[in-house]
OpenMM code with the backbone's topology and positions (N, CA, C; nanometers):
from openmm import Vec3, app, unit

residues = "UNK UNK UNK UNK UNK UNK UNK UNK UNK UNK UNK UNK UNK UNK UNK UNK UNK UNK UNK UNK UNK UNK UNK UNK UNK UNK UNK UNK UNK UNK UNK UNK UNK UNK UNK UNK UNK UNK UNK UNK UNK UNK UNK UNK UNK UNK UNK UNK UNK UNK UNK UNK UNK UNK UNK UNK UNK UNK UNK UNK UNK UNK UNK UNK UNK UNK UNK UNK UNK UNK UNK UNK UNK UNK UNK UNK UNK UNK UNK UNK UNK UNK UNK UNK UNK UNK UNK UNK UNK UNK UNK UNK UNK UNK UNK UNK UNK UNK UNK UNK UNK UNK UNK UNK UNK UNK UNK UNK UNK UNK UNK UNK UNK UNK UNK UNK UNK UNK UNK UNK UNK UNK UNK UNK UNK UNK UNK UNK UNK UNK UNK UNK UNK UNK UNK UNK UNK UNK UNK UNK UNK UNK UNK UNK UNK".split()
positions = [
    Vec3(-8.2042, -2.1566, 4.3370),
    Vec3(-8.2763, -2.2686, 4.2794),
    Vec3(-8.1756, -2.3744, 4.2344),
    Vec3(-8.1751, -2.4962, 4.2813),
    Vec3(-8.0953, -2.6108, 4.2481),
    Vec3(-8.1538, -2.6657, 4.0717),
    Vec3(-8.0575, -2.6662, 4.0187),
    Vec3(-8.1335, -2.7665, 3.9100),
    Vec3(-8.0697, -2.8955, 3.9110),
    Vec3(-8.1685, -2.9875, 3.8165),
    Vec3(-8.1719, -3.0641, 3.8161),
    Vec3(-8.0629, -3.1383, 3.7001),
    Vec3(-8.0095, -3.2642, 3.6775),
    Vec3(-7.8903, -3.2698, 3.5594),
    Vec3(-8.0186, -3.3092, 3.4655),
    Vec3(-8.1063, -3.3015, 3.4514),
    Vec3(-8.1766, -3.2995, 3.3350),
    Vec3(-8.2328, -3.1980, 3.2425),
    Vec3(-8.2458, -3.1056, 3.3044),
    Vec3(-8.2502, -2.9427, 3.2937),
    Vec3(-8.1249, -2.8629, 3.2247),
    Vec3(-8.1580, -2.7766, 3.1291),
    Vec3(-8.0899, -2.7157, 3.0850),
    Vec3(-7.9779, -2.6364, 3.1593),
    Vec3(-7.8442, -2.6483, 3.1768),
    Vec3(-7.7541, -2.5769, 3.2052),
    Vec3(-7.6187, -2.5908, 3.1822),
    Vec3(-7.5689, -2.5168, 3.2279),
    Vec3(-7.3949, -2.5079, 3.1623),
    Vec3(-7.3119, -2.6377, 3.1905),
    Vec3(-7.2587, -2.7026, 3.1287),
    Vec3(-7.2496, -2.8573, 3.1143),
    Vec3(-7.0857, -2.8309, 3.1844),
    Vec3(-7.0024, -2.8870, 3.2835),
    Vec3(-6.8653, -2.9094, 3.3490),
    Vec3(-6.7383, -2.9737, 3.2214),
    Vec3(-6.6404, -2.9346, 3.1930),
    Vec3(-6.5899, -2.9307, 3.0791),
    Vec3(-6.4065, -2.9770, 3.1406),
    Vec3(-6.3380, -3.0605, 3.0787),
    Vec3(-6.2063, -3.1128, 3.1304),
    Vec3(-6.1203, -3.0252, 3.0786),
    Vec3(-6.1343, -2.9708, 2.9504),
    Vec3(-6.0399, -2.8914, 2.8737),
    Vec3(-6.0335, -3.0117, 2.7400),
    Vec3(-5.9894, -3.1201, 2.7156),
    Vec3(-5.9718, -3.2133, 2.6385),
    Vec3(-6.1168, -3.2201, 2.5702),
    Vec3(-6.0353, -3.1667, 2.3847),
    Vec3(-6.2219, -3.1337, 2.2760),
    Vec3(-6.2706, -3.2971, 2.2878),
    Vec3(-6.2074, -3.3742, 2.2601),
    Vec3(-6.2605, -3.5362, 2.2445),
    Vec3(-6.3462, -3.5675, 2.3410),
    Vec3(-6.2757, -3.5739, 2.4842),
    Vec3(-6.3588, -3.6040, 2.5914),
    Vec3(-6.4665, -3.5596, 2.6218),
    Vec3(-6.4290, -3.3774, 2.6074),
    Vec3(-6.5791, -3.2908, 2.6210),
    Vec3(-6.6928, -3.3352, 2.5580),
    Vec3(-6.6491, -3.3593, 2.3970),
    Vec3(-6.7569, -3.4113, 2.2775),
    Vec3(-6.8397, -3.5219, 2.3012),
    Vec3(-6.7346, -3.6050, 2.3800),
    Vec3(-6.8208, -3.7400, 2.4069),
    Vec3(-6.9122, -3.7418, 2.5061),
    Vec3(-6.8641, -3.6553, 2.6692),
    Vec3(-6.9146, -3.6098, 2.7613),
    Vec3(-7.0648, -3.5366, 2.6866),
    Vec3(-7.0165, -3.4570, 2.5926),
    Vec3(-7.1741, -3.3632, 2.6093),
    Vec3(-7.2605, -3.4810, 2.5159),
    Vec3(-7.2230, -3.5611, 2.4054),
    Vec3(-7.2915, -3.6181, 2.3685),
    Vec3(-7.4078, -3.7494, 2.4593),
    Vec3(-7.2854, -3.7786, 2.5609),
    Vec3(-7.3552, -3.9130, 2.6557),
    Vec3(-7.4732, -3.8054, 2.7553),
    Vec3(-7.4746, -3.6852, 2.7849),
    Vec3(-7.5211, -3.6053, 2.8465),
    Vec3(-7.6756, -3.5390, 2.7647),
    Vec3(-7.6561, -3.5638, 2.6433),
    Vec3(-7.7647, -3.5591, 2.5389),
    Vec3(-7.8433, -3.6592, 2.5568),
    Vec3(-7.7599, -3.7867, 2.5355),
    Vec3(-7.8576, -3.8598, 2.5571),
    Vec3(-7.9371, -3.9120, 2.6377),
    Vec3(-7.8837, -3.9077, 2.7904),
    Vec3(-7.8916, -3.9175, 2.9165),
    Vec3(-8.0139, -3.8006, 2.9287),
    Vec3(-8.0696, -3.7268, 2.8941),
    Vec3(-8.1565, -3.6089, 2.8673),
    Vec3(-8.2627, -3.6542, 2.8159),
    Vec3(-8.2202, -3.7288, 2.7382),
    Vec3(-8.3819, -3.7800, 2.6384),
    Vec3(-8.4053, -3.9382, 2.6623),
    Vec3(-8.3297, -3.9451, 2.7824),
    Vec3(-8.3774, -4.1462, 2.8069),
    Vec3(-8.4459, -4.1044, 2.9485),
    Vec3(-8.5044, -4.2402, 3.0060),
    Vec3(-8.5262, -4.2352, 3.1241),
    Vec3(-8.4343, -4.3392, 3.1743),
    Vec3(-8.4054, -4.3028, 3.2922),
    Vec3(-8.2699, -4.3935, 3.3791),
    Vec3(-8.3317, -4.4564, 3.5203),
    Vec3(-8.3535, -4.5952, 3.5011),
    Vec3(-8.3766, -4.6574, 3.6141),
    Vec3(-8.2670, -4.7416, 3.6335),
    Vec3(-8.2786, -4.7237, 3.8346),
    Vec3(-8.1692, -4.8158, 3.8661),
    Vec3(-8.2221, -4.9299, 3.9318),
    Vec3(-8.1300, -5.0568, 3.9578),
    Vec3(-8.1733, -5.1548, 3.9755),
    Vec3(-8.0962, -5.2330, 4.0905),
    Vec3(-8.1436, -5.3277, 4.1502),
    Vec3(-8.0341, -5.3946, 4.2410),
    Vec3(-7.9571, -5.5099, 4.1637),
    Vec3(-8.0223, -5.5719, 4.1218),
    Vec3(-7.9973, -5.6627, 4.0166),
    Vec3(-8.0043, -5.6564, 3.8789),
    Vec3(-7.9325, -5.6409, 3.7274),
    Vec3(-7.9953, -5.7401, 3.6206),
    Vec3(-7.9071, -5.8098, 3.5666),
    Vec3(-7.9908, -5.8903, 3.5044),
    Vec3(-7.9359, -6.0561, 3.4439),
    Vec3(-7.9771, -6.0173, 3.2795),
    Vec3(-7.8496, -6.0890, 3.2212),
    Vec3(-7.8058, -6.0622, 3.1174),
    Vec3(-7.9160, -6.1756, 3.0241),
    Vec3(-8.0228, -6.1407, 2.9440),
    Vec3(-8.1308, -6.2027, 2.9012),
    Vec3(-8.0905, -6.3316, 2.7951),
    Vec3(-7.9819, -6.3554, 2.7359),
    Vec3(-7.8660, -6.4516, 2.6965),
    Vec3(-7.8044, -6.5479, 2.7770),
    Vec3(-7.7400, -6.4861, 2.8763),
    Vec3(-7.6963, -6.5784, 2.9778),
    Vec3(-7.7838, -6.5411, 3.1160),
    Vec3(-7.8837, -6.5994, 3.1358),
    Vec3(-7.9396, -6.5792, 3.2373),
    Vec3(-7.8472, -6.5598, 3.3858),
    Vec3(-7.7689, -6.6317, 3.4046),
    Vec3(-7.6707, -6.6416, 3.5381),
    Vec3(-7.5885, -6.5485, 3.5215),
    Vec3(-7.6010, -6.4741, 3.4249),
    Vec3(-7.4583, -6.3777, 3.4424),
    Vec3(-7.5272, -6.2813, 3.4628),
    Vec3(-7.4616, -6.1444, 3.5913),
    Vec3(-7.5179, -6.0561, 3.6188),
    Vec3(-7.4413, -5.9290, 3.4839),
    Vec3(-7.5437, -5.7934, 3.4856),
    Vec3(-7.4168, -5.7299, 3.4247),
    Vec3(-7.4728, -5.5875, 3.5108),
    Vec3(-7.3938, -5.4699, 3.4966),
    Vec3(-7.3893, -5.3011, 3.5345),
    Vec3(-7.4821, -5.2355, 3.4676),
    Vec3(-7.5281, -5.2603, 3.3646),
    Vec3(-7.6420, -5.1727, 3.2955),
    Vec3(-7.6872, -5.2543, 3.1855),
    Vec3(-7.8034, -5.1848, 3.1481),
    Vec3(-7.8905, -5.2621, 3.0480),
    Vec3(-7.9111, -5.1068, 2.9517),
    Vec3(-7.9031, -5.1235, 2.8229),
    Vec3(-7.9607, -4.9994, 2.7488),
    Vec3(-8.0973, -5.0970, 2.6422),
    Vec3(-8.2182, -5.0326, 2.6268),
    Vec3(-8.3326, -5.0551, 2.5890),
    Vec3(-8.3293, -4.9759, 2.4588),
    Vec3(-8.2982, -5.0368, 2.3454),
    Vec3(-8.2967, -4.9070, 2.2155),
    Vec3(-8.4472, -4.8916, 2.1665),
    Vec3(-8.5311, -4.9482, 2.1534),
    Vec3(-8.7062, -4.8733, 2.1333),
    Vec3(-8.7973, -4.8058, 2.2200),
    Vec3(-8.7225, -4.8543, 2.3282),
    Vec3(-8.7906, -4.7819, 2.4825),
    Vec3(-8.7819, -4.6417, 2.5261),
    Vec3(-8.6202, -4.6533, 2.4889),
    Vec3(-8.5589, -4.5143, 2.5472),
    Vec3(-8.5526, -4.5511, 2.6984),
    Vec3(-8.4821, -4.6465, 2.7521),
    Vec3(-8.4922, -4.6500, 2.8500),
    Vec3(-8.3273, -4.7254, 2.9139),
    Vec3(-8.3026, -4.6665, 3.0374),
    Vec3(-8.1480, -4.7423, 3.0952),
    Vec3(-8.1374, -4.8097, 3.2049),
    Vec3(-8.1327, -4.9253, 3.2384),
    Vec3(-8.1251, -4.9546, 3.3507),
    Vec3(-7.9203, -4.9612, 3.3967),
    Vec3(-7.9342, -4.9384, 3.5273),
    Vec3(-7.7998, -4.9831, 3.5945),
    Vec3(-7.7884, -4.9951, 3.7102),
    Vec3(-7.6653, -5.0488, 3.8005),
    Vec3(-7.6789, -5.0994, 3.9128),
    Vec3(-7.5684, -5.0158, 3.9423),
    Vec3(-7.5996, -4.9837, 4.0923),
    Vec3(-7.5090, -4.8739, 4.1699),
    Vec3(-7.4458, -4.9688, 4.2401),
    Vec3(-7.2593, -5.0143, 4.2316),
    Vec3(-7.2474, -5.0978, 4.3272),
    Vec3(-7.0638, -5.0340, 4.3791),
    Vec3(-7.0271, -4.9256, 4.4685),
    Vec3(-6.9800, -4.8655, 4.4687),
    Vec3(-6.8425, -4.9551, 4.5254),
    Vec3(-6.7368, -4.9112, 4.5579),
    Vec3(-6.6454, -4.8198, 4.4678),
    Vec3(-6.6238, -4.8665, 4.3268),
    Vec3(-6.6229, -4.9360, 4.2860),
    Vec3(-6.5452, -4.9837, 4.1773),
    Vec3(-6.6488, -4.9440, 4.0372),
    Vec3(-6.8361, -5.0258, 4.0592),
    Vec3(-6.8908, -4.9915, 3.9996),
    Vec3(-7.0366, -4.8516, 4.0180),
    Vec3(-6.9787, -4.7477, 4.0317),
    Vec3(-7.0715, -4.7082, 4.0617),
    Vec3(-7.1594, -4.6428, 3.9678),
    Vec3(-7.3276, -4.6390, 4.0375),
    Vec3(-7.4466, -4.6310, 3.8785),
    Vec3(-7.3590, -4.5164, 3.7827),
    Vec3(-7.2682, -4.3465, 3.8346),
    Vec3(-7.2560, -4.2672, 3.6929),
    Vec3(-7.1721, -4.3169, 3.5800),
    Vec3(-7.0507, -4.4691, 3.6500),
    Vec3(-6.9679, -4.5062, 3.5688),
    Vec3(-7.0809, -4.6079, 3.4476),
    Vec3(-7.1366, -4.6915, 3.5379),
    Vec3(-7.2400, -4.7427, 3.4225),
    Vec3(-7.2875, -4.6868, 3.3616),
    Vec3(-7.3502, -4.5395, 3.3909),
    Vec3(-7.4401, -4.4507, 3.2443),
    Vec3(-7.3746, -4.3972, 3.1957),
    Vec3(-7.1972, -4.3835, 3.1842),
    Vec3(-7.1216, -4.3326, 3.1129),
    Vec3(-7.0879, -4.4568, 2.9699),
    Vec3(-7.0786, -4.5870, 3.0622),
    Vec3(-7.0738, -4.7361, 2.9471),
    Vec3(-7.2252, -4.6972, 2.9045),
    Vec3(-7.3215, -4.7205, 2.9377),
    Vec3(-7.4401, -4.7344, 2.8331),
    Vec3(-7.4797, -4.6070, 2.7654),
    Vec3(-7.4063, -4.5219, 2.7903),
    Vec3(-7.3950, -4.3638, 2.6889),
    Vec3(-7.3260, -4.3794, 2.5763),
    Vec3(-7.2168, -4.4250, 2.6455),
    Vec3(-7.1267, -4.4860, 2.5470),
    Vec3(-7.1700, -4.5749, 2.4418),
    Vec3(-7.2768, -4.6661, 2.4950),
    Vec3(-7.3409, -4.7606, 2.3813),
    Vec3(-7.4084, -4.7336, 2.3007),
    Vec3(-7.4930, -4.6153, 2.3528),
    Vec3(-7.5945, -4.5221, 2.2744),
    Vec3(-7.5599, -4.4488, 2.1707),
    Vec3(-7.4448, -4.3545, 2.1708),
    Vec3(-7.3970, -4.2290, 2.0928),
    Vec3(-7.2658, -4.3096, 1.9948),
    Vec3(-7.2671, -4.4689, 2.0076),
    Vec3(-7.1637, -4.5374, 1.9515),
    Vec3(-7.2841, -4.6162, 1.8370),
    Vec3(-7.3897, -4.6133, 1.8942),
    Vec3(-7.4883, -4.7039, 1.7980),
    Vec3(-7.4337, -4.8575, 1.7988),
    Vec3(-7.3873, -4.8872, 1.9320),
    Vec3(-7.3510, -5.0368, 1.9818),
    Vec3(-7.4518, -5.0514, 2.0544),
    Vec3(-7.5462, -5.1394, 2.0268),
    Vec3(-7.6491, -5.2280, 2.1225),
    Vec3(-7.6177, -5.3648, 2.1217),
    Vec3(-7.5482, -5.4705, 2.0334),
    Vec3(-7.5378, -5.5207, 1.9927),
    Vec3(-7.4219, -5.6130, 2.1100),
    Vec3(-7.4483, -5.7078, 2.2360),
    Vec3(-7.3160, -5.7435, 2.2186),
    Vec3(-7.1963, -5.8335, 2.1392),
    Vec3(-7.0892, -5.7910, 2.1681),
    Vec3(-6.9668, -5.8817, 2.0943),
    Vec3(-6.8311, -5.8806, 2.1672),
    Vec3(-6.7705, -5.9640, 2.1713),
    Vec3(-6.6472, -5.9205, 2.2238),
    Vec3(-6.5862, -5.7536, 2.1483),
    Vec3(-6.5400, -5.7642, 2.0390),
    Vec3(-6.4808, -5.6462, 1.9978),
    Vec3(-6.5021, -5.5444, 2.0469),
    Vec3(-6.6164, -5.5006, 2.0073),
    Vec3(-6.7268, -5.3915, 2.0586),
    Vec3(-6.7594, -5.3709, 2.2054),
    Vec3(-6.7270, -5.4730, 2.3172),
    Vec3(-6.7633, -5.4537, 2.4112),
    Vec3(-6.6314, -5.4051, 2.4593),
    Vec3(-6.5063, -5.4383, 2.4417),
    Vec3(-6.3821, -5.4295, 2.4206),
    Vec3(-6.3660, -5.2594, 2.4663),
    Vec3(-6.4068, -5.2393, 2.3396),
    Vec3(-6.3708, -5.1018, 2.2423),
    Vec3(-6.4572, -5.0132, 2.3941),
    Vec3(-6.5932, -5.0462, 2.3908),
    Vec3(-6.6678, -4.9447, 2.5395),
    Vec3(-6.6111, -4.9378, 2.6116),
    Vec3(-6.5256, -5.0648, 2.6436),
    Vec3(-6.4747, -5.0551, 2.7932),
    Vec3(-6.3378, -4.9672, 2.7720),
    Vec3(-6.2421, -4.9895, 2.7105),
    Vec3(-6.1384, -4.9041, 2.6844),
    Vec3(-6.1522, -4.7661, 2.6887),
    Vec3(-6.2697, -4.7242, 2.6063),
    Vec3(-6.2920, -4.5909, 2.5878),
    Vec3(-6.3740, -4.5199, 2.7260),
    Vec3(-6.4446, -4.6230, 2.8189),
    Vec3(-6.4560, -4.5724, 2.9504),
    Vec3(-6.4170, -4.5501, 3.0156),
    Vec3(-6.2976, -4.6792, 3.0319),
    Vec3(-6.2208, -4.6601, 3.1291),
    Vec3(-6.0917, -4.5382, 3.1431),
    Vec3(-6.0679, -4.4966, 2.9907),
    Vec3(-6.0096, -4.3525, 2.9361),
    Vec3(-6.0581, -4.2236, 2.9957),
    Vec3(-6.1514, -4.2604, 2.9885),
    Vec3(-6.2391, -4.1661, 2.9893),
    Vec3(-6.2875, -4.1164, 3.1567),
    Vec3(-6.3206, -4.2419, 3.2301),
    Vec3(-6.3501, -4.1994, 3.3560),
    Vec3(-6.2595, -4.2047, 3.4690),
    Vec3(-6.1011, -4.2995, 3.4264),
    Vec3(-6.0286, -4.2500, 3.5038),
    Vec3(-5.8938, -4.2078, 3.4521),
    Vec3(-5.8803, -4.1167, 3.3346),
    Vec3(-5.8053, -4.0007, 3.2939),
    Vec3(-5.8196, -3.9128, 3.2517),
    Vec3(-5.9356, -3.8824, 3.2064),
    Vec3(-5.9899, -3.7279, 3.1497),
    Vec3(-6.1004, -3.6737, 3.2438),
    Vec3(-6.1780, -3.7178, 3.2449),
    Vec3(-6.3479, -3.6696, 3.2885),
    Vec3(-6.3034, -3.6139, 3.4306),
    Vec3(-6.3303, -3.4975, 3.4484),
    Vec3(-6.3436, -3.4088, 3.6274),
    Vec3(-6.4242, -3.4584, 3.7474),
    Vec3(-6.4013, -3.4568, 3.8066),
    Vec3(-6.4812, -3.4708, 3.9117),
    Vec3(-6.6331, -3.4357, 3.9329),
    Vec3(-6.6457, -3.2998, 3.8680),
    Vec3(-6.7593, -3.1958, 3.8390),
    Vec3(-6.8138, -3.3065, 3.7133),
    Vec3(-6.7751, -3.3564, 3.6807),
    Vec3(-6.8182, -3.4281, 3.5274),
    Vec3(-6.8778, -3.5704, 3.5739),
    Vec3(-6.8073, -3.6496, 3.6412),
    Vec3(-6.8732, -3.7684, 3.7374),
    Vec3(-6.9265, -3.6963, 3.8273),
    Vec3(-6.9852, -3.5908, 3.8837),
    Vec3(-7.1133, -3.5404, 3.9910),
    Vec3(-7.2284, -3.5690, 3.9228),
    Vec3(-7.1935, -3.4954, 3.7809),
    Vec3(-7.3432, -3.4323, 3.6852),
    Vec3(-7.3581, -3.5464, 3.6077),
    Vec3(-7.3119, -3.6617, 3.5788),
    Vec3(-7.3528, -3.8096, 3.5399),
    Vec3(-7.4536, -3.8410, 3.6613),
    Vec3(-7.3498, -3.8103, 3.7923),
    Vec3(-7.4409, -3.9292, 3.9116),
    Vec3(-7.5897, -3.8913, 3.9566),
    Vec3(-7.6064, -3.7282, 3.8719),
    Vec3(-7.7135, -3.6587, 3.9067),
    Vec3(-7.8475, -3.7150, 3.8027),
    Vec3(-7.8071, -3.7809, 3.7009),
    Vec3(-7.9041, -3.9109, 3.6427),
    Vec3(-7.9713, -4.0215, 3.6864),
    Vec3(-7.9205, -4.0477, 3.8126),
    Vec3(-7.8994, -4.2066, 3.8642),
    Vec3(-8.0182, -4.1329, 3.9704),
    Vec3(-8.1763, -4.2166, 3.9527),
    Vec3(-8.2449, -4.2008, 4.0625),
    Vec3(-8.1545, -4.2498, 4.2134),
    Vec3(-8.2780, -4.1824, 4.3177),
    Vec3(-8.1925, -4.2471, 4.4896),
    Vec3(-8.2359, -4.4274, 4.4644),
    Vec3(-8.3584, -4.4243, 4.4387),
    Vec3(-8.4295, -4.5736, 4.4777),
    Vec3(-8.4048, -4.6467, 4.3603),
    Vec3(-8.4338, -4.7644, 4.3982),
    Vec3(-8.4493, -4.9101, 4.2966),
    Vec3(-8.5260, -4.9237, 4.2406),
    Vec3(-8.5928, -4.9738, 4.1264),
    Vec3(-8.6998, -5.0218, 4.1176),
    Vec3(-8.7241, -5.1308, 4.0564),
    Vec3(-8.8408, -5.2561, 4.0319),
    Vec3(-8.8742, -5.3591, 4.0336),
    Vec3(-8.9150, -5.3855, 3.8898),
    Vec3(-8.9114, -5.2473, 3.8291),
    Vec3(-8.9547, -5.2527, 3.6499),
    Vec3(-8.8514, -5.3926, 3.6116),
    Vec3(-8.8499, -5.4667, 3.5254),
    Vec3(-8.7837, -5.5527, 3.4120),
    Vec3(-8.7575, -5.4232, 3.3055),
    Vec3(-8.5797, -5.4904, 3.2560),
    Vec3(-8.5309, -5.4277, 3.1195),
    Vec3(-8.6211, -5.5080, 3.0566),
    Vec3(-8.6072, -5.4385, 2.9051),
    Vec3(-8.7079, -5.5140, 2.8157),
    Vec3(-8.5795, -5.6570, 2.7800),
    Vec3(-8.6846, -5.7139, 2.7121),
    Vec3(-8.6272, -5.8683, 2.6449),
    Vec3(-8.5309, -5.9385, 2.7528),
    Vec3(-8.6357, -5.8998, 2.8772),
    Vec3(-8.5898, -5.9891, 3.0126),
    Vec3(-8.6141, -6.1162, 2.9880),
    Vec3(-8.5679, -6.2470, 3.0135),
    Vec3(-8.6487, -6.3616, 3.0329),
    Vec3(-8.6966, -6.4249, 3.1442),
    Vec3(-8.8015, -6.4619, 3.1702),
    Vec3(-8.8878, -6.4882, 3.2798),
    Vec3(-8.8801, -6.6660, 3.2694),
    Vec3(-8.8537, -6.7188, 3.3809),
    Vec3(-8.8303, -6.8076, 3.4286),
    Vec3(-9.0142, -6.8912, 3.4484),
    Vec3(-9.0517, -7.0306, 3.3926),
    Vec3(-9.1690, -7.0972, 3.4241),
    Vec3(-9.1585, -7.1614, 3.5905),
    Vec3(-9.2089, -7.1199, 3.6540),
    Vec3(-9.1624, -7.1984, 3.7737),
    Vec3(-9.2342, -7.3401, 3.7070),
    Vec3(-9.2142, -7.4820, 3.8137),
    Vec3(-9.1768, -7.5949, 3.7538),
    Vec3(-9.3664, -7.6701, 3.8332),
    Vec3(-9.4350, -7.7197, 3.7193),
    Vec3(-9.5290, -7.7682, 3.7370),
    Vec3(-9.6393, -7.6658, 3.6781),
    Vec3(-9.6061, -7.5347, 3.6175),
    Vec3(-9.6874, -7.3974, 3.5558),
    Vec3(-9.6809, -7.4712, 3.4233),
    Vec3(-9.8243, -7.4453, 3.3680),
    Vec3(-9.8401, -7.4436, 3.1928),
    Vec3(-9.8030, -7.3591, 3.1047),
    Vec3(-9.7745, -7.3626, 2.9967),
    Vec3(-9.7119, -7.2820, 2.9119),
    Vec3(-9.8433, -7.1787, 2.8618),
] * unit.nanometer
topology = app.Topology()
chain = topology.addChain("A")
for resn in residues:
    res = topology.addResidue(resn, chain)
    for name in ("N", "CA", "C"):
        topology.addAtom(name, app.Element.getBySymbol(name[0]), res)
């Protein structure tokens, strides 16, 4: 019987307590959200700017974009895990800073291989057309308010 990474089982471990801690924590939470992926989203602030993931804090919900090699969807649900179990929703430079450092630590010097599988095993196959919340929707031009 295959399981599923949402399903209870023995979690892939680097040896390093920090990394593990953070690993099982983003893996907690990744458990109790739902994870949709997306082709696109736009950052609801700067409309023109695209970004890798969206985290929804009343929803319980994640969006991210699979855009491989560089960004691919388990590295994004490792940043918006990261945002979650940091209690950063908030952006800022500092803080966005601080995620990225600690990801990029994280996913290309500690974390196993076995450890980026069972992230990517979060990331539905398909896209879907849902909106993150506090999307902004565009009036096309001659529509009433």
């Amino acid at each position: 019987m295959i399981l599923s990474a949402t399903q209870e089982e023995e979690l892939p471990y680097c040896g390093d307590r920090g990394a593990d801690s953070v690993f099982r924590r983003v893996v907690h939470f990744l458990r109790t959200t739902k994870v949709y992926r997306k082709d696109v989203i736009f950052d609801p602030h700067r409309p023109r700017c695209q970004l890798y993931g969206r985290i929804c804090r009343g929803h319980k919900e994640v969006f991210v974009v699979h855009r491989p090699p560089h960004y691919p969807a388990a590295r994004n649900l490792l940043h918006e895990g990261l945002h979650a179990i940091h209690a950063i929703y908030e952006s800022g430079v500092g803080r966005e800073t601080a995620i990225e450092n600690l990801e990029n630590k994280l996913w290309c010097e500690l974390l196993t291989y076995k450890q980026k599988c069972f992230l990517g095993r979060f990331v539905p196959r398909h896209s879907v057309k849902k909106e993150p919340c506090h999307t902004i929707k565009k009036n096309n031009a001659g529509e009433g308010s």
